[in-house]
mmCIF file of the C-alpha atoms, coordinates in Angstrom:
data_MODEL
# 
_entry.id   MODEL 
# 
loop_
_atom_site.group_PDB 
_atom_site.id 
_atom_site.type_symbol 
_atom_site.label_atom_id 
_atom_site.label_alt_id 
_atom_site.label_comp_id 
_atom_site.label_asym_id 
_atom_site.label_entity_id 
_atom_site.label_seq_id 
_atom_site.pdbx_PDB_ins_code 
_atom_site.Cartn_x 
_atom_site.Cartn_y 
_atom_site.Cartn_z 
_atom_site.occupancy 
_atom_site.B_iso_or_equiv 
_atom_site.pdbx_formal_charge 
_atom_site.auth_seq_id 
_atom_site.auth_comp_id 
_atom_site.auth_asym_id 
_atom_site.auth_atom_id 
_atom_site.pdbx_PDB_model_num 
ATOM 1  C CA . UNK A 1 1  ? 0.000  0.000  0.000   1.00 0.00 ? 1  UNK A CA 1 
ATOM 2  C CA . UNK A 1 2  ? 1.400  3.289  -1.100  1.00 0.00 ? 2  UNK A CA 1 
ATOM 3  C CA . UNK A 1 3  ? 2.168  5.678  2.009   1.00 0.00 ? 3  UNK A CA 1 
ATOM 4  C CA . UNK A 1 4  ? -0.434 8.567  2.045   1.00 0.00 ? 4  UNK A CA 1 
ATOM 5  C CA . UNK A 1 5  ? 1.890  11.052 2.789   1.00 0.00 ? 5  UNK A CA 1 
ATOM 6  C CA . UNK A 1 6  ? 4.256  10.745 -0.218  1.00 0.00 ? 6  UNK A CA 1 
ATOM 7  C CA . UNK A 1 7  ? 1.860  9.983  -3.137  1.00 0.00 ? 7  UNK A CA 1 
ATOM 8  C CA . UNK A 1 8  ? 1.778  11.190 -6.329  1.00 0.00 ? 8  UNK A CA 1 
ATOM 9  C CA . UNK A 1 9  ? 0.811  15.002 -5.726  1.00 0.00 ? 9  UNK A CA 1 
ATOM 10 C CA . UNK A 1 10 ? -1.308 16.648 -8.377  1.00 0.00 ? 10 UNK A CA 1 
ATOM 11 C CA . UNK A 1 11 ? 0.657  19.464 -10.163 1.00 0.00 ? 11 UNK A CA 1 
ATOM 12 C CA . UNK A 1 12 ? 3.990  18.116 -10.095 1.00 0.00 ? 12 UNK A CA 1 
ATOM 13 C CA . UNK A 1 13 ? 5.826  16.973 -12.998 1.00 0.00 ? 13 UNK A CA 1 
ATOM 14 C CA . UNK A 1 14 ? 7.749  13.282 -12.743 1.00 0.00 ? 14 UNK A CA 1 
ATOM 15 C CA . UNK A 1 15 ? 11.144 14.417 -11.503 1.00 0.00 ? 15 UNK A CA 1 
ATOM 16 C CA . UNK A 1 16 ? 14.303 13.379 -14.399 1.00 0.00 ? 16 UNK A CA 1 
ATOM 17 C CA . UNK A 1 17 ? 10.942 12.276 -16.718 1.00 0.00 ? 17 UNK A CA 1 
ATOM 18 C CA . UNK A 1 18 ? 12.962 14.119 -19.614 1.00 0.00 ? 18 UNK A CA 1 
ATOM 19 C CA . UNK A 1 19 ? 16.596 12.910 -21.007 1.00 0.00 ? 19 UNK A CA 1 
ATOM 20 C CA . UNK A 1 20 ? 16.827 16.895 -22.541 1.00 0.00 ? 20 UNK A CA 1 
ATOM 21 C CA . UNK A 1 21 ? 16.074 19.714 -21.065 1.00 0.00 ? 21 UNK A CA 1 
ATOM 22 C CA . UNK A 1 22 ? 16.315 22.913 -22.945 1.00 0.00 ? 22 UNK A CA 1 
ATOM 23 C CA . UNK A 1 23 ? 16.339 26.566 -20.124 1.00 0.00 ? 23 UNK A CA 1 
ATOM 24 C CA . UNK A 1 24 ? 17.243 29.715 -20.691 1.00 0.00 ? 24 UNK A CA 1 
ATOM 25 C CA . UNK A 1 25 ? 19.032 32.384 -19.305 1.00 0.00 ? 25 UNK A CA 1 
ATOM 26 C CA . UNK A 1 26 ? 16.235 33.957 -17.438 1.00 0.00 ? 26 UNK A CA 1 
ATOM 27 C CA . UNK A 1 27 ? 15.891 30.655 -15.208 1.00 0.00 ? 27 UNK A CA 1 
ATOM 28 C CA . UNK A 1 28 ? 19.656 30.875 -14.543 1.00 0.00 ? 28 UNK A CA 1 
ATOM 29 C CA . UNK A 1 29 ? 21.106 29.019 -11.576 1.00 0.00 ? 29 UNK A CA 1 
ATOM 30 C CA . UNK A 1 30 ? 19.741 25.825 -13.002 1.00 0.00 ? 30 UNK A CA 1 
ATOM 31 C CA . UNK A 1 31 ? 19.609 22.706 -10.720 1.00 0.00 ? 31 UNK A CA 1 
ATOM 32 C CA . UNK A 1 32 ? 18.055 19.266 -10.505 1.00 0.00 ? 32 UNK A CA 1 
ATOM 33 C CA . UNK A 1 33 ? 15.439 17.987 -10.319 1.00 0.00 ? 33 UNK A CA 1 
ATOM 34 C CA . UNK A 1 34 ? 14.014 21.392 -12.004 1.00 0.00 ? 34 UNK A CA 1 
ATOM 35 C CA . UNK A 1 35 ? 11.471 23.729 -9.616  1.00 0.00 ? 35 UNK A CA 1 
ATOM 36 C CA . UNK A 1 36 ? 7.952  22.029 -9.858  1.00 0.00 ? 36 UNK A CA 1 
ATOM 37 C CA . UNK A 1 37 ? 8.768  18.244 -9.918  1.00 0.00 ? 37 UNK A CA 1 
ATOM 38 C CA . UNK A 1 38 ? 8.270  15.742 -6.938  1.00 0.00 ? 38 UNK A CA 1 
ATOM 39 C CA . UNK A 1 39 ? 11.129 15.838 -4.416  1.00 0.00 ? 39 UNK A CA 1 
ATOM 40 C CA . UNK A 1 40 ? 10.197 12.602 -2.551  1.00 0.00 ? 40 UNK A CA 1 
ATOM 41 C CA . UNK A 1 41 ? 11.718 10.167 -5.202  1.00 0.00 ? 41 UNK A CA 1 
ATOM 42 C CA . UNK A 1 42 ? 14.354 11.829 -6.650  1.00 0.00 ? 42 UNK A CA 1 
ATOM 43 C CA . UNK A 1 43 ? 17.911 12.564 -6.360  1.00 0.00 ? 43 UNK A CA 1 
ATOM 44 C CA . UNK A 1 44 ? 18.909 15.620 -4.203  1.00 0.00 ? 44 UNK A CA 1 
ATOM 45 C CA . UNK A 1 45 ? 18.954 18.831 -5.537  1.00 0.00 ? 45 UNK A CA 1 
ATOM 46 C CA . UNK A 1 46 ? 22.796 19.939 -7.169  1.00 0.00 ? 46 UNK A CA 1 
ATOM 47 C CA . UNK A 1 47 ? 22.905 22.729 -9.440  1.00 0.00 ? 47 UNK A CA 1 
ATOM 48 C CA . UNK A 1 48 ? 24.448 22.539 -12.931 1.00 0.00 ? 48 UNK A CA 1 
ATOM 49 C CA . UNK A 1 49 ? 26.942 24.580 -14.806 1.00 0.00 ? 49 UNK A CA 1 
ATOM 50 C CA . UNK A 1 50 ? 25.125 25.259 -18.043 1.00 0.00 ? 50 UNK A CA 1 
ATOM 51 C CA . UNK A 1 51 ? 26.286 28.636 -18.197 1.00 0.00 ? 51 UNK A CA 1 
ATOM 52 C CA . UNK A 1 52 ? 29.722 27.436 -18.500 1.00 0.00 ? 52 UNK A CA 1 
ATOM 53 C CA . UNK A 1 53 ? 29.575 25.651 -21.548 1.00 0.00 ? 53 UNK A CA 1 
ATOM 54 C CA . UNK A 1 54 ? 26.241 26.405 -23.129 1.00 0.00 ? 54 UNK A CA 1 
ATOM 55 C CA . UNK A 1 55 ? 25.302 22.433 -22.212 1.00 0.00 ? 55 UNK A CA 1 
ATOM 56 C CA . UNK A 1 56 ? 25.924 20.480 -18.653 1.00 0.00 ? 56 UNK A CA 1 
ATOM 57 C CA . UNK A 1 57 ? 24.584 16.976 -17.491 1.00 0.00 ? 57 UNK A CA 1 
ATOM 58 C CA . UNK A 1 58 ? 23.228 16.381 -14.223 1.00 0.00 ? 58 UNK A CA 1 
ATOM 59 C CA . UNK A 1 59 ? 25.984 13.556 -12.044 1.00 0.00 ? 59 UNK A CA 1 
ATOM 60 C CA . UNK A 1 60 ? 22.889 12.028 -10.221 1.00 0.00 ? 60 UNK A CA 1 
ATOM 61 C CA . UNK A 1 61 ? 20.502 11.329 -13.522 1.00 0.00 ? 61 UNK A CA 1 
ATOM 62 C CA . UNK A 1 62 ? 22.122 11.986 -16.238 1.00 0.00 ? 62 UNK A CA 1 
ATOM 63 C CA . UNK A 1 63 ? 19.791 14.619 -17.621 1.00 0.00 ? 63 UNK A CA 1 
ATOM 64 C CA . UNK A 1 64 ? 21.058 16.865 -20.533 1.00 0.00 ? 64 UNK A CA 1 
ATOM 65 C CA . UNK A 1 65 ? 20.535 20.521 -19.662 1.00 0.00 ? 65 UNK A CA 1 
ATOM 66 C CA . UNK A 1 66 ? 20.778 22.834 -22.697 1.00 0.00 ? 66 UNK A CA 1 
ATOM 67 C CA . UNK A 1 67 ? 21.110 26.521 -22.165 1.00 0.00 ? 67 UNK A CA 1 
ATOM 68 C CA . UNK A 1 68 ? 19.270 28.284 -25.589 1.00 0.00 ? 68 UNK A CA 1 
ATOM 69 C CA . UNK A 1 69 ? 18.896 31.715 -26.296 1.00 0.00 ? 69 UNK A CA 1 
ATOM 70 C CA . UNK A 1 70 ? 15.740 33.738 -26.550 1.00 0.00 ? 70 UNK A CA 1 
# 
């Protein structure tokens, strides 16, 4: 039986759900999992150098974060 407590919450995304993520510079520091997604079963938060580079992957996951410009 799932525990009550930590159950899927409405309005949050699945946390490392996408391989890609695409941000730009107007959500600079970028960390993961990204603001919005469920904490409970994910890695813990470690922000990510995409400024650096222009591209950065997270060491937990293994998500690609891709810094665009608009």
């Amino acid at each position: 039986m799932p525990n009550p407590h930590t159950a899927t919450q409405e309005g949050l995304e699945t946390p490392n759900q996408d391989a890609r993520i695409e941000v730009t510079r107007d959500v600079l520091p970028v960390h993961c999992p990204m603001p919005g997604s469920s904490l409970w079963n994910s890695h813990p938060q470690v922000f990510i150098p995409v400024e650096e580079t222009g591209k950065a992957k997270c060491p937990y996951c293994g998500t690609e974060y891709i810094l665009i410009d608009s």
